[in-house]
VOTORLUM-505274 format. One line per 3 residues: number of its first residue (from 1); their letters; for each residue x, y, z of C-alpha. Coordinates in nm, 2 decimals, decimal comma, padded with zeros to 4 digits. Each point is the difference from the previous one (the first is absolute). Layout:
REM VOTORLUM-505274
NUM = a = X/Y/Z  ...
END
This chain:
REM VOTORLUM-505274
1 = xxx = -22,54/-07,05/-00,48  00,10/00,29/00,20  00,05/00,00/00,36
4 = xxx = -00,20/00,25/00,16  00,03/00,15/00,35  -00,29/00,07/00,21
7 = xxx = 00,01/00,25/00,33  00,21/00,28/00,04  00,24/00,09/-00,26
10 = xxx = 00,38/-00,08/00,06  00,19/00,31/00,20  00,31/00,16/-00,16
13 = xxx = 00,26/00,03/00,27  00,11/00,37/00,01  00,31/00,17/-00,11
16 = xxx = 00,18/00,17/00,26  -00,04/00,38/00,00  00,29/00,20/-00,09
19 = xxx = 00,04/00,19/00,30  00,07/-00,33/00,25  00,34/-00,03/-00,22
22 = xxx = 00,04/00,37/00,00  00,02/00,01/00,36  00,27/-00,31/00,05
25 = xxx = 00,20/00,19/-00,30  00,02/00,31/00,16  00,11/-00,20/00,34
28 = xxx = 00,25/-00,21/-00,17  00,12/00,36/-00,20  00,07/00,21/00,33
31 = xxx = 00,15/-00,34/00,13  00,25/-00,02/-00,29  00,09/00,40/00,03
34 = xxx = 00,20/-00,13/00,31  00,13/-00,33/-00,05  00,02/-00,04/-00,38
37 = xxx = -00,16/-00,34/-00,17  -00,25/-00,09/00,24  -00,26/00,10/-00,26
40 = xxx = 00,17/-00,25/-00,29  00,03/-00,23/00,19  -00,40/-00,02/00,12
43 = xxx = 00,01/00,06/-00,38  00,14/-00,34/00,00  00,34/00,16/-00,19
46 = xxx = 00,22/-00,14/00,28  00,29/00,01/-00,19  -00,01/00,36/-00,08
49 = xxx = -00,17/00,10/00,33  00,30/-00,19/00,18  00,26/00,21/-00,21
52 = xxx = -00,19/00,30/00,12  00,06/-00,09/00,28  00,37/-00,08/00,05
55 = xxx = 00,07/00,32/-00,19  -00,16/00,18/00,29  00,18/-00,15/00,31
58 = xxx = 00,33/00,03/-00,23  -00,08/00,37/00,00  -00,07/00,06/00,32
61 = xxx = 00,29/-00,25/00,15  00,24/00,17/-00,25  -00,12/00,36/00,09
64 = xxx = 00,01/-00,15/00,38  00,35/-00,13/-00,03  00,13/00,34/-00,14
67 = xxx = -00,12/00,22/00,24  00,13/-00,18/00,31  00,26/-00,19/-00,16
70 = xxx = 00,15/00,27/-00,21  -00,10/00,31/00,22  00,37/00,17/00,01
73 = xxx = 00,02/-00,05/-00,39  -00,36/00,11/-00,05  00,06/00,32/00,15
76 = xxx = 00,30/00,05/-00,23  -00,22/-00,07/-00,28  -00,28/00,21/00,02
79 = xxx = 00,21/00,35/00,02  00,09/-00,11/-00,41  -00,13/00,16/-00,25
82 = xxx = -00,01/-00,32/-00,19  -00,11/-00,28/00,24  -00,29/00,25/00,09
85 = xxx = -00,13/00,04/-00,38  00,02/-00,45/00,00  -00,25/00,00/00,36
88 = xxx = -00,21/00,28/-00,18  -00,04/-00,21/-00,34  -00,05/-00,33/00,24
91 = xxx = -00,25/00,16/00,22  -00,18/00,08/-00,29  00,00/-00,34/-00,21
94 = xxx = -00,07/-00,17/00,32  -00,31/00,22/00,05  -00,13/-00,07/-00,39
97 = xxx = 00,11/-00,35/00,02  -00,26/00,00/00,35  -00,29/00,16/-00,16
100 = xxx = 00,03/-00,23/-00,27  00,00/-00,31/00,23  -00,34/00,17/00,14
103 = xxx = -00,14/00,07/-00,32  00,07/-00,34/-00,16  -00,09/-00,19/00,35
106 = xxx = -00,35/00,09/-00,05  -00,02/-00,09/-00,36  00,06/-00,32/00,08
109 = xxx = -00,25/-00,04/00,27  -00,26/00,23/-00,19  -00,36/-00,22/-00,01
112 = xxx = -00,08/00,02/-00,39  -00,32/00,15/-00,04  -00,01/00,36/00,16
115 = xxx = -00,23/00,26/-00,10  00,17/00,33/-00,11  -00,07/00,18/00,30
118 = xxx = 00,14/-00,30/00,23  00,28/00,00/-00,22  00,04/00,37/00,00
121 = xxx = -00,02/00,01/00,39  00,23/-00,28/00,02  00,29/00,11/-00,20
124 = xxx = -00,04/00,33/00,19  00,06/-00,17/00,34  00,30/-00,18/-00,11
127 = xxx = 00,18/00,31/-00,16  -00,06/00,16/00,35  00,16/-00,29/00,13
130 = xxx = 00,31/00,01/-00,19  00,07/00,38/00,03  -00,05/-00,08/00,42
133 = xxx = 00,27/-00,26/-00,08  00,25/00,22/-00,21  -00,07/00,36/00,20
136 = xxx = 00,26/-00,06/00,24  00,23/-00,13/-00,24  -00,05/00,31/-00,22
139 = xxx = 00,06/00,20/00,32  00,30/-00,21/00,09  00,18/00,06/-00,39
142 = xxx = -00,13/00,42/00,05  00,20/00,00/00,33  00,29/-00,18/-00,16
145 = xxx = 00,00/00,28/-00,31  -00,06/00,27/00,27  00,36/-00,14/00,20
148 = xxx = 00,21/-00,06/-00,35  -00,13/00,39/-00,11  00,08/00,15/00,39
151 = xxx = 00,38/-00,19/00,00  00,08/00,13/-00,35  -00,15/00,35/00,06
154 = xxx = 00,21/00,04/00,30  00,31/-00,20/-00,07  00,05/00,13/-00,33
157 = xxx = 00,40/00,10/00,13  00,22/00,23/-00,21  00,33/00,08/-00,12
160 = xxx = 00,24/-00,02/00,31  -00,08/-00,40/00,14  00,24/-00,25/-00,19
163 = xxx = -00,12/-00,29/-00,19  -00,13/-00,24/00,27  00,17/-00,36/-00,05
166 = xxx = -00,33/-00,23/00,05  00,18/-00,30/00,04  00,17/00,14/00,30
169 = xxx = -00,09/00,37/00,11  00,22/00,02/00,27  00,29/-00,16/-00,14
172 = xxx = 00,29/00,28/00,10  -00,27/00,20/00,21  00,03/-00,11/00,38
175 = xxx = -00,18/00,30/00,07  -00,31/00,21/-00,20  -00,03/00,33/00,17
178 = xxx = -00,37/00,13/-00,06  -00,11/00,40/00,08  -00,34/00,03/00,16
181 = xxx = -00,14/00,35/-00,06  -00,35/00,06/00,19  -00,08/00,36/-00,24
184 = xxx = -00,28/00,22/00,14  -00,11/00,23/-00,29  -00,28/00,22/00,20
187 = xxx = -00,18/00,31/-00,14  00,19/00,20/00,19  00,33/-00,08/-00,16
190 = xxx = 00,15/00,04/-00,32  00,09/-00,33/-00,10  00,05/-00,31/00,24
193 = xxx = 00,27/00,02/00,29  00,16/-00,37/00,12  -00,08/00,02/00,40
196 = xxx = 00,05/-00,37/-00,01  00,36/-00,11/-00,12  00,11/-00,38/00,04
199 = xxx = 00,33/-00,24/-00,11  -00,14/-00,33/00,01  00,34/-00,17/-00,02
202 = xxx = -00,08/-00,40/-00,08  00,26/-00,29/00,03  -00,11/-00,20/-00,30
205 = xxx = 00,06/-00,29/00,16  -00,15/-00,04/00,33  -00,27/00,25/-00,06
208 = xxx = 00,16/00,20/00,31  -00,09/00,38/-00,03  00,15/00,35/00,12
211 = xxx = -00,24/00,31/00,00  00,20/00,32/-00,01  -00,25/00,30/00,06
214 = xxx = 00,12/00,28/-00,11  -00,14/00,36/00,17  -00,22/00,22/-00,19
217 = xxx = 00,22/00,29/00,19  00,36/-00,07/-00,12  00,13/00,38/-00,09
220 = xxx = 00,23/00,11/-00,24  00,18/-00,34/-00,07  00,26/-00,08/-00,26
223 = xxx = -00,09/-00,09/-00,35  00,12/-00,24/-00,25  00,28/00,16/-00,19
226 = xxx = -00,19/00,02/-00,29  -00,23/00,20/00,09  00,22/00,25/00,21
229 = xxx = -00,02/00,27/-00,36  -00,32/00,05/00,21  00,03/-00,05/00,36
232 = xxx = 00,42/00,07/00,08  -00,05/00,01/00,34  -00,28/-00,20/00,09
235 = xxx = -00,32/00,01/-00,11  -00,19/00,29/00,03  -00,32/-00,03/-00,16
238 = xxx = -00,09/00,31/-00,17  00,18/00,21/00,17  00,32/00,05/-00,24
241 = xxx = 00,35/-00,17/00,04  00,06/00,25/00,33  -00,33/00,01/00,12
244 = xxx = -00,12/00,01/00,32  -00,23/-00,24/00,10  -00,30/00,05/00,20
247 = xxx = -00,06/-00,23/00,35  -00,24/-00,19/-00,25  00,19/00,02/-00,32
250 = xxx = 00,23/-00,23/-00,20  -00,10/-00,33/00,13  00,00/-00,36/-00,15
253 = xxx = -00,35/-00,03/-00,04  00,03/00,29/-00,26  00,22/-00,19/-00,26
256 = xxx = -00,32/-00,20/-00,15  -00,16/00,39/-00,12  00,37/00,11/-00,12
259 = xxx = 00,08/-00,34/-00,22  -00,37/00,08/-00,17  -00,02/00,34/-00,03
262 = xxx = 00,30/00,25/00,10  00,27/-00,24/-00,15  -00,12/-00,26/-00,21
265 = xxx = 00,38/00,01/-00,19  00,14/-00,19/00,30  -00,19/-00,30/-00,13
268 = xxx = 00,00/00,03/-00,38  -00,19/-00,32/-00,15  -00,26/-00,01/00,26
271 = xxx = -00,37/00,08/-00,03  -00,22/00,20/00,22  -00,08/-00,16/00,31
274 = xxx = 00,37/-00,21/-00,05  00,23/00,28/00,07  -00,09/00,06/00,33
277 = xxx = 00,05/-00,32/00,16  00,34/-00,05/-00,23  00,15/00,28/00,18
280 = xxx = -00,10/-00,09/00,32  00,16/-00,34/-00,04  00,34/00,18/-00,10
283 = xxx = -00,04/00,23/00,26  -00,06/-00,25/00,28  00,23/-00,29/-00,21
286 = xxx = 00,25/00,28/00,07  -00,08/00,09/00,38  00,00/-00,37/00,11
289 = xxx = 00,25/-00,09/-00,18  -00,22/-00,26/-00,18  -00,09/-00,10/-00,35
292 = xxx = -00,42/00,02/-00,06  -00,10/-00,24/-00,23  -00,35/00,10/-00,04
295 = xxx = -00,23/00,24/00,18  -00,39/-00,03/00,08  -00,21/00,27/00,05
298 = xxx = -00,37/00,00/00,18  -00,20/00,34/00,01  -00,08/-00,01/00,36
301 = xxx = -00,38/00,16/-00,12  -00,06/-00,36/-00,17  00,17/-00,20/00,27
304 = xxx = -00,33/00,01/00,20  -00,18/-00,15/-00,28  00,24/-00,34/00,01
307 = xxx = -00,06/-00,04/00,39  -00,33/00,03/-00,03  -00,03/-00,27/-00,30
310 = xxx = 00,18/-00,19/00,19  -00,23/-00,01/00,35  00,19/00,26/00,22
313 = xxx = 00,31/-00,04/00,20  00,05/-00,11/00,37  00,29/00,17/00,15
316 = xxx = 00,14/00,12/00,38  00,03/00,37/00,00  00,26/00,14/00,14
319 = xxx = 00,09/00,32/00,09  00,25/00,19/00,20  -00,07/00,04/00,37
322 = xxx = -00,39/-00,15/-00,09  -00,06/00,28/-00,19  -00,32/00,01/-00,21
325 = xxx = 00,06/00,01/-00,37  -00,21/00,26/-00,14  -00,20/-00,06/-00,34
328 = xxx = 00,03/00,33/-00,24  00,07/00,34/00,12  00,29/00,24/-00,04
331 = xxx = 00,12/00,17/00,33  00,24/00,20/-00,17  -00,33/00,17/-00,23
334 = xxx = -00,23/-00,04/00,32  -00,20/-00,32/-00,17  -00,14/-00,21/00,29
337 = xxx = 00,07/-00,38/-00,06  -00,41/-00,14/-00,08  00,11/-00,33/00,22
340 = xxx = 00,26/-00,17/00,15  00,17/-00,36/00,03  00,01/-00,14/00,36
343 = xxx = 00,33/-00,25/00,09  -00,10/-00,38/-00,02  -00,14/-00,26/-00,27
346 = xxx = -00,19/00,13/-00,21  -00,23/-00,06/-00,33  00,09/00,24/-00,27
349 = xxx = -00,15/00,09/-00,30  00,17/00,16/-00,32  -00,07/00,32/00,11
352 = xxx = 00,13/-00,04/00,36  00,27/-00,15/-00,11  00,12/00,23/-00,22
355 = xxx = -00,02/00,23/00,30  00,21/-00,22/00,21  00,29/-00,03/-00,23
358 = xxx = 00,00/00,38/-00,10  -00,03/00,17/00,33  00,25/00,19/00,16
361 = xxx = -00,13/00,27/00,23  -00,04/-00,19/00,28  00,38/-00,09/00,01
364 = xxx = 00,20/00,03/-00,27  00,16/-00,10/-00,35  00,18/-00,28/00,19
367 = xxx = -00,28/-00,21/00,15  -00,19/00,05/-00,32  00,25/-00,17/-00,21
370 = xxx = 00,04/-00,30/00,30  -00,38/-00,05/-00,08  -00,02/00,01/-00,37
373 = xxx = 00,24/-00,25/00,01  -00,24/-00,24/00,29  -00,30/00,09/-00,25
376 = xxx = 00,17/-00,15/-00,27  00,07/-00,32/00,18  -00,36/00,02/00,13
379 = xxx = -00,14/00,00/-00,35  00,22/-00,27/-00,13  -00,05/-00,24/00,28
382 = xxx = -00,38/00,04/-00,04  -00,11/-00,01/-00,29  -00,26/-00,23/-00,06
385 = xxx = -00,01/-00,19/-00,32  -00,39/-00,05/00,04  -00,10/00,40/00,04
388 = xxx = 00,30/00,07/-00,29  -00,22/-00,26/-00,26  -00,29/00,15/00,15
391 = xxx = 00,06/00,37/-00,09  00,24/-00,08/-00,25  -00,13/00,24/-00,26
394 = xxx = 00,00/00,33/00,21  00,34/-00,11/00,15  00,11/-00,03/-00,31
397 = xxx = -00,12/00,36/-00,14  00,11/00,13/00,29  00,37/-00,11/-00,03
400 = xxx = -00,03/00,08/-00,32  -00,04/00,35/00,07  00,23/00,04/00,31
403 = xxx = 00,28/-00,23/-00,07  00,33/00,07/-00,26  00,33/-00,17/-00,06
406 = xxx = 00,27/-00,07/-00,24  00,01/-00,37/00,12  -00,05/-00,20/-00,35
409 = xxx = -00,24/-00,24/-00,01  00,26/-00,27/-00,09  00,12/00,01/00,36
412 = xxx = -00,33/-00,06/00,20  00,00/-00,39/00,02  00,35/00,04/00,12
415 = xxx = -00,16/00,24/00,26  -00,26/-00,14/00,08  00,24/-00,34/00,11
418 = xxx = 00,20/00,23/00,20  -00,31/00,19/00,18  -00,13/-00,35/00,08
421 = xxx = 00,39/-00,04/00,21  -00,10/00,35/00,10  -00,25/-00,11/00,16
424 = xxx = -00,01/-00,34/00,14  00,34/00,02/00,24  00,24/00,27/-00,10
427 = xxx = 00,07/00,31/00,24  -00,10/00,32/-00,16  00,23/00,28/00,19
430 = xxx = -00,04/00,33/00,12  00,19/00,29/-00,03  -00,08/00,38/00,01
433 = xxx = 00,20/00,29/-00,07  -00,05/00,18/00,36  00,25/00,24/00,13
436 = xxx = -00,12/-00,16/00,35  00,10/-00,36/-00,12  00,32/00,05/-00,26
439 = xxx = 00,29/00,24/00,17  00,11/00,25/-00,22  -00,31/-00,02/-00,23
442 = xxx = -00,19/00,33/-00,01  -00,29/00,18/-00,15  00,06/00,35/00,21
445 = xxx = 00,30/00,05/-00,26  00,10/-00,02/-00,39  00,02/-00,38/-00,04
448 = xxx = 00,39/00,08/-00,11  00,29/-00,29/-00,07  00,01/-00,11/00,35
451 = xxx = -00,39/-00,03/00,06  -00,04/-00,22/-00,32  00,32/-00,23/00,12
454 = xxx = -00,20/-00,07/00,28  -00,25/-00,06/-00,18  00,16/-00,24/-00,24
457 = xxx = 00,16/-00,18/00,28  -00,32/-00,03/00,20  -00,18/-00,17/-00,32
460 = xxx = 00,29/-00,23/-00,08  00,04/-00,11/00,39  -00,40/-00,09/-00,01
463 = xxx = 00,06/-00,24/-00,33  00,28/-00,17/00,14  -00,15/-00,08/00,34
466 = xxx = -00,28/-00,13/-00,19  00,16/-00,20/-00,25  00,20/-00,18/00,32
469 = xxx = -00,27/00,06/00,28  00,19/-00,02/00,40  -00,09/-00,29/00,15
472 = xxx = -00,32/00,05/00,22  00,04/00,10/00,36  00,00/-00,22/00,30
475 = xxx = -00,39/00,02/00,16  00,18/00,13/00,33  00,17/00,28/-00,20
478 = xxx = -00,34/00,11/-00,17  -00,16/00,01/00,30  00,24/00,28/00,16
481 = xxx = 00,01/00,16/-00,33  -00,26/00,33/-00,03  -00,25/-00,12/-00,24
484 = xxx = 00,00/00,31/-00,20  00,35/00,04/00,02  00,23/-00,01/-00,32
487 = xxx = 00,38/00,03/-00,02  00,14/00,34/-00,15  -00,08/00,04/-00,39
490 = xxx = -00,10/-00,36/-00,07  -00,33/-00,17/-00,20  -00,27/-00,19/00,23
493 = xxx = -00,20/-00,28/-00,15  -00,30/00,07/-00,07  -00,18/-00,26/00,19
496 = xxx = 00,13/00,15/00,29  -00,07/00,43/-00,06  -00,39/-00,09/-00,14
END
């Protein structure tokens, strides 16, 4: 016979609502969006979850060991063309192959059961999850495309560099000569004059650097013999072979408008916006008696735009006698200056620091090139590698926009090796062409034979006493010396004049 129960019916035990588990696979989710695994392995997939894992920590060890390790030869790498397109493509798998450790970490901890509007919910929250994960990743690989596509829009080179030797750049090259034009192109003006002319002269070596800066000013000098057919004695601008010069005529920071648009057959094979710097590297190749081996060019309108990516600039302003250095204004067309620049440390922004480097009126063409030259050493021994990655998309646009060169892209991990001798121990040196500071050198007065000997001998006394630098002076002796004080005609360091 059958058994029968009397009382209260047996009670069912309850199964446990979906949304207890949703809750702990959610948890376990976010938990494996950081260290990948933990979710297979609650899962009970140890072995896969434990792969996850290792493939993690060999990631970030590897990507560890690379940066600090390898930091000289990472630096190299990333100004390639072709080592930046390999970190795009692996930023970009790493970020698919993240989302899809998300995606597939919640599968596996999923409760079974859902209703479609938990599951709809669900699956929602988890894709939000995994773009969190791969947004910076994705910003990381756009920042990488935006560097390769600002190095090969400006160092694109041309025609006149040789074929660079990457095994060995320098190999016959103790020396790489490099023209730095600051261009000012205002509305006032028909096409951009060079107030700012630079040799950087480098030993390619020991990193150890001459600046030769060159006065806007210099009159009438001698050209190249080529291009005597139109200048015979001396250039004269526009003025005709015998022409007389106006006082503010026929200067050097003229050649950049007559290479691009008066006389574009003394460069033949050039482009617009090439010929203009070409000829100013003959030009001033032939004055100093050096050989340019590439030119860069920054329009001084953008240059305000790069300091001010980069944070500002802290320099000392000097002036002669404590003058204030007046922001704006012309006095010769009876324009009052809208500011000025008071002596000591300051904090400069683009603007201001255009101002400081372009200034003359408060001194003169002399003391502005002294500090374009302790503006450039400001800006390189400050910039900040955090504010740079921070604003690296308007500092790129902006250079983008303000800098041009010849220098082929080829050569910049060589560069970039050298700048890094540049600047941890090597002495950049000083030396300006100032008829106060070279005998014999002149800007009153035609820059004839004998000026630009001077010149030439100036320049090539400056290399050699930094290629075999004196040895340093007794602390008795530098203590009676003037501090200021330079012998006749000869280059300062830098550390020193700034």
């Amino acid at each position: 016979m059958a058994q029968r129960h009397y009382g209260r019916p047996p009670v069912r035990r309850s199964e446990p609502t979906p949304i207890a588990g949703l809750w702990r696979a959610l948890a376990l989710t976010a938990a494996s969006a950081v260290i990948w695994g933990v979710a297979h392995v609650s899962a009970g997939r140890r072995a896969v979850g434990f792969s996850l894992m290792g493939l993690l920590a060999a990631l970030v060890l590897g990507g560890a060991t690379v940066v600090f390790a390898f930091q000289d030869r990472l630096k190299q790498m990333v100004v390639q063309g072709f080592w930046l397109n390999l970190i795009i493509a692996g930023i970009l798998l790493l970020a698919v192959v993240w989302a899809l450790v998300v995606i597939r970490s919640f599968q596996v901890v999923r409760p079974p059961g859902l209703p479609a509007g938990m599951r709809f919910v669900s699956g929602a929250l988890v894709v939000i999850v995994a773009l969190m994960v791969c947004t910076p990743l994705v910003y990381a690989a756009n920042a990488t495309y935006v560097l390769r596509d600002t190095l090969s829009s400006i160092f694109s080179g041309d025609r006149s560099g040789a074929k660079v030797n990457a095994s060995n750049p320098w190999k016959n090259r103790p020396r790489i000569n490099i023209l730095l034009l600051g261009g000012d192109g205002g509305k006032d003006r028909s096409g951009i004059r060079t107030d700012s002319m630079t040799v950087a002269s480098i030993d390619t070596k020991t990193g150890n650097t001459v600046l030769l800066s060159l006065p806007r000013a210099l009159r009438r000098f001698q050209v190249p013999p080529r291009m005597r057919s139109v200048w015979p004695n001396g250039y004269t601008g526009d003025y005709g072979p015998n022409g007389t010069c106006p006082e503010s005529a026929c200067l050097l920071n003229e050649l950049y408008i007559q290479g691009e648009k008066r006389h574009p057959e003394l460069e033949p094979g050039y482009k617009k916006g090439q010929r203009g710097p070409h000829l100013l590297e003959d030009v001033i190749g032939y004055l100093t008696g050096l050989n340019m081996d590439y030119y860069v060019l920054v329009n001084l309108d953008g240059f305000k735009d790069i300091v001010d990516a980069m944070g500002g600039v802290r320099v000392n302003v000097k002036t002669a006698n404590g003058h204030l250095l007046p922001i704006g204004g012309d006095p010769a067309r009876g324009i009052p200056p809208s500011g000025y620049l008071k002596p000591g440390w300051h904090h400069l922004d683009g603007e201001h620091a255009l101002w400081y480097g372009r200034t003359r009126h408060a001194d003169d063409d002399f003391h502005r090139m002294d500090r374009q030259k302790c503006l450039m050493k400001d800006i390189a021994d400050q910039a900040d590698p955090q504010k740079v990655v921070t604003h690296f998309e308007k500092l790129a646009n902006a250079a983008k926009h303000t800098i041009s060169t010849n220098i082929p892209a080829a050569l910049l991990p060589a560069l970039v090796k050298l700048s890094g001798t540049v600047k941890h121990g090597a002495d950049i040196s000083s030396l300006s062409y100032d008829p106060l500071k070279i005998p014999g050198f002149h800007t009153d007065r035609p820059a004839d034979a004998t000026i630009i000997e001077v010149m030439r001998r100036a320049a090539a006394d400056a290399i050699a006493k930094s290629a075999h630098p004196p040895a340093a002076p007794s602390p008795t002796a530098t203590a009676r010396r003037n501090p200021g004080a330079t012998s006749s005609g000869s280059s300062v360091s830098l550390k020193n004049a700034c």
